[in-house]
Residue, then its C-alpha position, 0 to 999 in steps of 0.5 A: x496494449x503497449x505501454x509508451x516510453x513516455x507513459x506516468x512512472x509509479x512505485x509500488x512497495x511491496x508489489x511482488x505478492x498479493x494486493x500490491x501485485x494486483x494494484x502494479x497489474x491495475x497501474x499497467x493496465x491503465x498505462x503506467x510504467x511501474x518499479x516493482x519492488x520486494x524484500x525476499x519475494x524474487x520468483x513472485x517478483x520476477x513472475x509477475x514482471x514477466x507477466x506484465x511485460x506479456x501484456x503491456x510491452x517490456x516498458x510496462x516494467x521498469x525493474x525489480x528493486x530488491x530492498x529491506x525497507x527497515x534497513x535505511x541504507x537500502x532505502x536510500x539506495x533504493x530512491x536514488x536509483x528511482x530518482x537517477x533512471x531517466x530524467x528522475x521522474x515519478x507520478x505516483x508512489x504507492x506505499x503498500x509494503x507493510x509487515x502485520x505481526x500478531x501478539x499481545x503487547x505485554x508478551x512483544x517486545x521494544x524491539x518489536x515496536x521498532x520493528x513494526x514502526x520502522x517497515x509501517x511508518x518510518x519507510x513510508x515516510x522516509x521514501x517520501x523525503x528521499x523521492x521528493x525531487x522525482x515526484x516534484x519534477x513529475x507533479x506527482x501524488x502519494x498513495x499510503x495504504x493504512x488500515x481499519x485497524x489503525x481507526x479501531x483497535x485489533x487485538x493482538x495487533x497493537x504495534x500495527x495499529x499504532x504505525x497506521x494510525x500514526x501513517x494516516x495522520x501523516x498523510x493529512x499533514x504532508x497533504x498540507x505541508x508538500x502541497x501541490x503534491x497530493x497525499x491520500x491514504x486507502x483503509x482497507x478491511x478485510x480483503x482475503x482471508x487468513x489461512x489458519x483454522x480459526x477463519x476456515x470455511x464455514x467456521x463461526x468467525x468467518x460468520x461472525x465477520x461477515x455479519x459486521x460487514x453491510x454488504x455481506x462478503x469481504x472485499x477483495x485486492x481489485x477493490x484496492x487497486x481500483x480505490x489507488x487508481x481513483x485517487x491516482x486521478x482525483x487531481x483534486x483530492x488530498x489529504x484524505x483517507x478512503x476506507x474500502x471495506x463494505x461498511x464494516x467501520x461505519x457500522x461499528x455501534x450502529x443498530x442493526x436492523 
């Protein structure tokens, strides 16, 4: 499959590693044309542009942005070169970038929260405004990824919960507010498993996990992708949030049997 000149544009932060990589895989496969972008991810980047382009033709990537989304000077630059290439469109904007930091609130700091709220919340929504112009012009949509774990507390991750939280709710205002460009948020549980001891195989909080999960085993980034493809299409959803995660969420305080 080639992908033409003339296909859908979309951005997708974060997209040189994991759940991004694999929602940019899904986007070219369906046609689009994709930005990728990553702050200090280049070979994975480059990788999988290279990889992209094997499979759907050189338009498939349009380029690698390189961007510190908590720096507003570079996201301005970032949205300006989205906005100049060609006639500035863009169909989709896909706000995967995220940076999940553990500890306990008392032992972080204020500049921490700033940290956290400014890669979660503020860069998402800053890229909105700034993208506004591209994605009118193509009659585009937004796609914000959050988190189950800005619906129910986490511990030891209280700054991200907070900047989701705050991220979903956007995501319903700006659905009312910058309407017809449609806005949707994507909750995902757990879709891969931490790399430390604690969550080994066989250990007892991967079961302990796996026991709040309805369906009985964690998701996965293609889980992701296809729930960004669906709302890519859905042209009359807004302003809702999908939560992929087997049911973990529904089945908080539910009886068991």
């Amino acid at each position: 499959m080639t992908t033409p000149s003339h296909a859908a544009v979309a951005l997708v932060t974060g997209s040189a590693r994991r759940v991004g990589a694999v929602i940019a895989g899904a986007l070219v496969d369906a046609g689009y044309r994709v930005w990728l972008h990553h702050h200090h991810s280049p070979r994975e980047a480059e990788a999988l542009a290279h990889e992209l382009r094997a499979r759907a033709g050189e338009q498939a990537v349009i380029d690698v942005l390189v961007a510190d989304l908590a720096d507003a000077s570079q996201r301005r630059a970032l949205a300006e070169r989205v906005c100049a290439w060609d006639e500035g469109r863009l169909d989709l904007l896909v706000n995967n970038a995220a940076s999940f930091e553990h500890g306990r609130f008392v032992d972080r700091d204020d500049d921490d929260l700033r940290r956290v709220l400014e890669v979660n919340l503020v860069a998402p929504l800053s890229l909105v405004r700034s993208l506004m112009p591209a994605l009118e012009q193509a009659g585009g949509n937004v796609v914000n990824i959050v988190d189950v774990a800005g619906m129910h507390p986490l511990g030891g991750h209280v700054d991200h919960g907070i900047a989701k939280a705050a991220l979903d709710f956007a995501t319903r205002a700006l659905a009312v507010e910058l309407a017809p460009i449609r806005f949707n948020a994507i909750a995902p549980g757990t879709v891969a498993w931490p790399t430390d001891e604690r969550h080994a195989p066989g250990s007892s909080v991967r079961a302990a996990i796996l026991r709040q999960i309805p369906l009985g085993r964690i998701g996965g980034p293609d889980d992701v992708a296809e729930a960004v493809l669906y709302l890519a299409r859905a042209s009359w959803v807004t302003g809702t949030r999908l939560v992929v995660d087997g049911g973990r969420v529904a089945a908080i305080g539910a009886d068991r049997l």
